[in-house]
N, C-alpha and C positions, 0 to 999 in steps of 0.2 A: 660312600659311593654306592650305586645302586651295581646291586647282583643279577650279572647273565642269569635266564632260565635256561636249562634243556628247551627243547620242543617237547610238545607232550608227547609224540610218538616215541622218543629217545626214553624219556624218564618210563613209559610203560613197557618198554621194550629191554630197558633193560633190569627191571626190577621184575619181571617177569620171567628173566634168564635166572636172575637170584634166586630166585622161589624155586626154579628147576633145579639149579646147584646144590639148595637148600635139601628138596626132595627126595634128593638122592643120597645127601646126608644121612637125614632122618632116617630115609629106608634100609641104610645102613647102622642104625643107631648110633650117628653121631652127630651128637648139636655142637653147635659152633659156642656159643655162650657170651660172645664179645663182637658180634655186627653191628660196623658202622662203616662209614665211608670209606675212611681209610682202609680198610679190607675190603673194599671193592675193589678188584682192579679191571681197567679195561685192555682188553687185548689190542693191540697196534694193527694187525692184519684186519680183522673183522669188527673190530669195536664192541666183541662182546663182553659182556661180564663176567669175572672171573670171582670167585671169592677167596682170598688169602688170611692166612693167621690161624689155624685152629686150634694155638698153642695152651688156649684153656678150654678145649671143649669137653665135653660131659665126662671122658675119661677121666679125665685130673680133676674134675668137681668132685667128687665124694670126700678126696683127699681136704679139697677146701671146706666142704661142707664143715666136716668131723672138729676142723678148728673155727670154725661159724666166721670164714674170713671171704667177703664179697669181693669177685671177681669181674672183671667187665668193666666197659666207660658208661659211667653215671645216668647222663643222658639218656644212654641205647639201654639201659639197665629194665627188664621188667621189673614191674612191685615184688612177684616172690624168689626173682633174682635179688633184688635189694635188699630182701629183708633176708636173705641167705637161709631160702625155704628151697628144697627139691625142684629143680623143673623140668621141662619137658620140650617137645619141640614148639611148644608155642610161646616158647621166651626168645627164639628164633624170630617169628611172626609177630612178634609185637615191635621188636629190630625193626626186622621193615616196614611194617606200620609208620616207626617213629621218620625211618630216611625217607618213603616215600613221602609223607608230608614236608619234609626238608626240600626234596627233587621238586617237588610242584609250587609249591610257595616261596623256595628262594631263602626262609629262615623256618627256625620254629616259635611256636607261640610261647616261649618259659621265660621264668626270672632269670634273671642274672644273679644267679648264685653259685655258690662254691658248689667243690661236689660232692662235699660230705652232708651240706644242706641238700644237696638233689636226691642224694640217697636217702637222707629220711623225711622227707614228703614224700618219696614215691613207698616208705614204707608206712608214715602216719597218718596220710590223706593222696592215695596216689592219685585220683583224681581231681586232686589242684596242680597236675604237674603243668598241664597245657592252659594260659593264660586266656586264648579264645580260640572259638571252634575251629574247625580247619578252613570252612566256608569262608572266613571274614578274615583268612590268611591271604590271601589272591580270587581274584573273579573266575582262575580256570578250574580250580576247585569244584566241583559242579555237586549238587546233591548224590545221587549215584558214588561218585569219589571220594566226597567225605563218612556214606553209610560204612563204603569200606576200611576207610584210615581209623572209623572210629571202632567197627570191629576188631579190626588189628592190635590195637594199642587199647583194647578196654581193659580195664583195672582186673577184672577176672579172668582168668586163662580158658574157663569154663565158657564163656560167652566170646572168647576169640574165634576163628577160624581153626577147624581142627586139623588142618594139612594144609602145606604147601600149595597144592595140587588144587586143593578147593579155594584158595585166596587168591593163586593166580588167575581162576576162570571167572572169580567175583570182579578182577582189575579187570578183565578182557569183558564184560559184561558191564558193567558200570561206563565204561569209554566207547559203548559200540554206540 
């Protein structure tokens, strides 16, 4: 059966709100380490986004580091989350990389594979994770939108978006 979309102003408006929730993490130093949908929640009164779960975030990493045991859902997994290297707040940012291309397209570009397979492609070739570009996921995808989703979710953390704060003005720029 084919999948409702958001409207576009919904999916940017409210990954937009995330990125601010995110921001305030971070500037608190604390990364979430496990965004996905299901930790979105939307609030009933306003319909904003809310983000829930922080039950692995950066705190309790060091503990998992130390036993080299990967934490997080697969999918939403960054590469050096996957491969249970240090990260930073841009394994945040590649999270929503990965949903906002979810929110727009309606699915993601990947195999269908387990998730012990998902984890080591995104740690032995992580860019074979996304099966086609974002563009030729859906027509609202627009050049602008994809430069960002691909920034988001690039294999290097170094070539991501270095803040919250700077990824959201990229969506809010990218859509104007």
């Amino acid at each position: 059966p084919a999948r409702r979309l958001l409207p576009m102003e919904h999916v940017l408006r409210l990954t937009t709100e995330v990125l601010a929730g995110l921001n305030y993490a971070h500037d608190s130093g604390v990364i979430h380490q496990d965004l996905k949908p299901a930790n979105i929640l939307i609030e009933n009164r306003n319909g904003r986004a809310l983000i829930a779960d922080f039950g692995i975030a950066k705190a309790k990493q060091a503990e998992y580091l130390a036993r080299g045991i990967v934490v997080g859902t697969p999918i939403y997994l960054s590469p050096e989350q996957a491969a249970a290297k240090d990260t930073d707040a841009r394994t945040d940012l590649y999270a929503v990389g990965v949903i906002l291309l979810e929110l727009l397209a309606g699915h993601l570009p990947i195999r269908a594979e387990n998730a012990n397979d998902t984890v080591a492609r995104k740690i032995r070739s992580p860019e074979s994770f996304f099966i086609s570009k974002p563009r030729d996921c859906h027509p609202r995808i627009t050049p602008p939108l994809e430069s960002v989703i691909l920034r988001a979710t690039h294999t290097d953390p170094g070539h991501r978006f270095p803040n919250a704060k700077v990824f959201s003005r990229a969506i809010s720029e990218a859509w104007a």
